[in-house]
C-alpha positions as a Python dict, from the first residue, in 0.01 Angstrom:
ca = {
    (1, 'X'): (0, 0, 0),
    (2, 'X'): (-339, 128, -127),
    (3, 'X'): (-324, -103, -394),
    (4, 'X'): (-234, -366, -126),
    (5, 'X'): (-522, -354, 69),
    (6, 'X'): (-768, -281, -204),
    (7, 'X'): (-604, -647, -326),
    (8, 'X'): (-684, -806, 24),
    (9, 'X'): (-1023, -669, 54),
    (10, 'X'): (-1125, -828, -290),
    (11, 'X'): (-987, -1136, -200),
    (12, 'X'): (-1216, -1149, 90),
    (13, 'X'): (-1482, -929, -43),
    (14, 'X'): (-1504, -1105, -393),
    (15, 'X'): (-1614, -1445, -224),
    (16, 'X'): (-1848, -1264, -2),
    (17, 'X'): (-2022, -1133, -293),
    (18, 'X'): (-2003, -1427, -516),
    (19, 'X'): (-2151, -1608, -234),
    (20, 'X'): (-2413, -1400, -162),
    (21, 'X'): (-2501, -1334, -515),
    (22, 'X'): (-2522, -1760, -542),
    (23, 'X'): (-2777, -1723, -269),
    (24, 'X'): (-2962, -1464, -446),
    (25, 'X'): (-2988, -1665, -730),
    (26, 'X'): (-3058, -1992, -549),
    (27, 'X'): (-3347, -1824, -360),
    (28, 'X'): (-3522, -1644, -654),
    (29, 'X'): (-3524, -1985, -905),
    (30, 'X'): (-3529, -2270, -623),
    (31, 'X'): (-3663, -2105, -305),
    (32, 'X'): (-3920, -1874, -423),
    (33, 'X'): (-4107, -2101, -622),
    (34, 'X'): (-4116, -2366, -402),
    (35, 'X'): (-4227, -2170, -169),
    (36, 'X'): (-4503, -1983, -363),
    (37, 'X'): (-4620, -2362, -422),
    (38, 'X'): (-4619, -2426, -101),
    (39, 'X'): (-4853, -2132, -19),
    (40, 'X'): (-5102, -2229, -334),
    (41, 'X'): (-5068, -2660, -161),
    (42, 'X'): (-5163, -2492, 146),
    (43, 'X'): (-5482, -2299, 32),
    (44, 'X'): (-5600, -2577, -199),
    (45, 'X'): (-5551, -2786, 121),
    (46, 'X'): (-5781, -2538, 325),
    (47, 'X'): (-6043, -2503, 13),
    (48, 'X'): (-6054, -2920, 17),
    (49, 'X'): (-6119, -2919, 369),
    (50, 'X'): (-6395, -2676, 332),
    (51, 'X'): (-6553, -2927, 52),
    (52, 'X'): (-6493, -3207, 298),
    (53, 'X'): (-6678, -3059, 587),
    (54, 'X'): (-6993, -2950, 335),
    (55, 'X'): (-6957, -3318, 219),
    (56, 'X'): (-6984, -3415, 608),
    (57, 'X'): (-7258, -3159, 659),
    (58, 'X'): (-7447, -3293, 391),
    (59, 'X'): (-7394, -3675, 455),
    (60, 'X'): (-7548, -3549, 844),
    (61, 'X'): (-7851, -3427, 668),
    (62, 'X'): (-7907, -3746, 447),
    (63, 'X'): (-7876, -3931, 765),
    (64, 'X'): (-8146, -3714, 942),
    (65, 'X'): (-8364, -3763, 597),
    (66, 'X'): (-8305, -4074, 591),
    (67, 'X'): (-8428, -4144, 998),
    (68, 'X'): (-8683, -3931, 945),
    (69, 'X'): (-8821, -4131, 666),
    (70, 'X'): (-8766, -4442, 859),
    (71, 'X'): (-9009, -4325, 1168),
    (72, 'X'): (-9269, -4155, 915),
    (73, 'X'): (-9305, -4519, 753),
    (74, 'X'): (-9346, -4688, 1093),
    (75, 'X'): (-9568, -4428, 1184),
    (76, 'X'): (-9759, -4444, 884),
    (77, 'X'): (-9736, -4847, 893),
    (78, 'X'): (-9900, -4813, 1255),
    (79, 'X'): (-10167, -4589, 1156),
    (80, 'X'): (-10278, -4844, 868),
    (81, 'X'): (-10245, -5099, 1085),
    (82, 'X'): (-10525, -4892, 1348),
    (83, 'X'): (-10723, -4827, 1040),
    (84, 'X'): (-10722, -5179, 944),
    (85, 'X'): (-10807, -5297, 1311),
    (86, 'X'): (-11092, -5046, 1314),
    (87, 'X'): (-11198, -5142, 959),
    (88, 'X'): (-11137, -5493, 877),
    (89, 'X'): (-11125, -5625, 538),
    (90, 'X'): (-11404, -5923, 611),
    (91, 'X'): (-11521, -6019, 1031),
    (92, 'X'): (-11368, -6371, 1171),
    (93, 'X'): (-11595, -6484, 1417),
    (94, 'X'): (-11329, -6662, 1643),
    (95, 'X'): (-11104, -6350, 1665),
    (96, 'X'): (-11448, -6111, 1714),
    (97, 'X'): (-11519, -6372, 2038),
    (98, 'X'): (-11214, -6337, 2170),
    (99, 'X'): (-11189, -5996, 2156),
    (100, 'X'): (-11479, -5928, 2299),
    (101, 'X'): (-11462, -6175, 2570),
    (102, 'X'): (-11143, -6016, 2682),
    (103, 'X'): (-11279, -5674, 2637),
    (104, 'X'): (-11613, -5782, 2892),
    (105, 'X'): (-11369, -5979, 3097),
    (106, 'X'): (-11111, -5696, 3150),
    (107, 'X'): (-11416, -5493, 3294),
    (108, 'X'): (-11553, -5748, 3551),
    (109, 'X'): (-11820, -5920, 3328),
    (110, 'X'): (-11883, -6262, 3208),
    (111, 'X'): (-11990, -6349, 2893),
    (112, 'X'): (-12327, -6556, 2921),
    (113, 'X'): (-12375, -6565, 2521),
    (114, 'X'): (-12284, -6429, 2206),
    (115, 'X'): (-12445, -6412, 1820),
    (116, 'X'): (-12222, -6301, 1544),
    (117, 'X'): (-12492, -6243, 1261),
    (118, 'X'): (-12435, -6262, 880),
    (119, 'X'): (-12232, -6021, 740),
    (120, 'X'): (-12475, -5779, 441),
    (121, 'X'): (-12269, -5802, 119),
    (122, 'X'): (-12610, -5702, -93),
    (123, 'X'): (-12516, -5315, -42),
    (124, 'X'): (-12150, -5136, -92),
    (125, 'X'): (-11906, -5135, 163),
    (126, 'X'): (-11827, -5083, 442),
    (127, 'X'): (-12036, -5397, 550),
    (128, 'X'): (-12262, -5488, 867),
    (129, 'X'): (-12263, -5750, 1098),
    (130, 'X'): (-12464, -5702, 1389),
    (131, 'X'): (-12296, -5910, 1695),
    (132, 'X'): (-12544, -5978, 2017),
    (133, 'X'): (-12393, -6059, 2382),
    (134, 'X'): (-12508, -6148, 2673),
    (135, 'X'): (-12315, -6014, 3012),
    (136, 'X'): (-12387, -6072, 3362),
    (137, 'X'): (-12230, -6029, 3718),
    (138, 'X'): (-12199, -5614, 3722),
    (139, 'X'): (-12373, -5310, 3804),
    (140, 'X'): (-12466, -5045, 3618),
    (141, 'X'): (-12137, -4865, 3659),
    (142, 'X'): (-11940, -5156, 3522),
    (143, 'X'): (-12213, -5180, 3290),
    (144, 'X'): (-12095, -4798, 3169),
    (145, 'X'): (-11758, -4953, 3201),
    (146, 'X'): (-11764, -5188, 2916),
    (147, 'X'): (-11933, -4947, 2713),
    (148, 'X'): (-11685, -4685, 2745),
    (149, 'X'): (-11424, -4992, 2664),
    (150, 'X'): (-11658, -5044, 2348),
    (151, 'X'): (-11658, -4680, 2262),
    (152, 'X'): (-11267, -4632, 2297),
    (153, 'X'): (-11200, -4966, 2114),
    (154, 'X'): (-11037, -4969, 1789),
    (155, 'X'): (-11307, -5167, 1604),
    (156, 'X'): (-11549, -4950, 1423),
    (157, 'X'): (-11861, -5021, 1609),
    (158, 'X'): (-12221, -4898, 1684),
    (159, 'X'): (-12423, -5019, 1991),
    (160, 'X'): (-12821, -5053, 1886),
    (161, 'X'): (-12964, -5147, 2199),
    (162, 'X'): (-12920, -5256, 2548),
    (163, 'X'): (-13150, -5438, 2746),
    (164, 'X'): (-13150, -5518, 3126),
    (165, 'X'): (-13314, -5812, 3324),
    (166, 'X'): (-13290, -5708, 3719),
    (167, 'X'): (-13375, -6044, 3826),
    (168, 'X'): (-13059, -6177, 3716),
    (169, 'X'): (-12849, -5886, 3605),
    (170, 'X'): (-12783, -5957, 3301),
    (171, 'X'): (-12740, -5714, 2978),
    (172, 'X'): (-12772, -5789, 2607),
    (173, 'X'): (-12618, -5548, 2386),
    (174, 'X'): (-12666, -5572, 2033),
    (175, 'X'): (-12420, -5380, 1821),
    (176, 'X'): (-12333, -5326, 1474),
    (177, 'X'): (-11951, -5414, 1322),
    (178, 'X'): (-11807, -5233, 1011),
    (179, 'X'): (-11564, -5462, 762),
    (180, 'X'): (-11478, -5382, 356),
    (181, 'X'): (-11537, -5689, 246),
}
């Protein structure tokens, strides 16, 4: 009987083990490495996603560069384009008239008359042209006005003199304009 159930226990038991030894063997040369590639996918998966969010990071700061180039241009583009209002390269007598009829205008003057002189070449730039007006129809605060106005304006200019007649109220100015050529 011994021998009996030793029999019967091998016929169950010997599967059992055969089985499990199978697994063994299917898990150390199919599972395991598969699985040990899975972990290495998996961290060369995290690593790339680091790269990609530097990448992203850097693309943000390229962007920033890149807007921050684009207002320094414009700003610098506006600034020349002051410096060139204040500094023209040569005077045009038609756009000096109307600016300074609108600038007299704006402060409650009229324009009576106005002399745009020759502009000096003979010496080196900038250049002069000395510009005359004639204003009437204000008082000596609006007078002060339109000089302030002249003083704050973008053209480069000097005022040389300013007369008064009472009888009429009328001021001449005579003023100097700067140009390059």
């Amino acid at each position: 009987m011994p021998q009996l159930k030793l029999k019967a226990f091998w016929q169950w038991f010997g599967p059992i083990l055969a089985g499990l030894a199978v697994l063994l063997v299917g898990w150390r040369t199919l599972i395991q490495p598969q699985l040990a590639s899975r972990t290495q996918l998996t961290e060369r998966l995290e690593q790339l996603g680091e790269s990609t969010t530097q990448f992203e990071r850097y693309l943000a700061d390229v962007d920033e560069l890149e807007e921050a180039y684009r207002t320094a241009r414009g700003s610098a583009g506006e600034q020349l384009a002051k410096v060139r209002q204040a500094l023209p390269s040569s005077p045009n007598n038609a756009e000096l008239f109307a600016q300074f009829q609108e600038l007299i205008e704006g402060n409650g003057l009229v324009l009576v008359g106005m002399s745009i002189g020759p502009t000096d070449t003979r010496a080196e730039p900038p250049y002069v042209t000395e510009v005359s007006f004639s204003v009437a129809g204000g008082s000596y605060l609006v007078m002060k006005g339109l000089l302030d106005t002249l003083e704050r304006h973008l053209r480069l200019l000097d005022v040389i003199s300013l007369t008064f007649d009472s009888q009429v109220q009328n001021y001449t100015v005579v003023a100097r304009l700067y140009s390059t050529r």
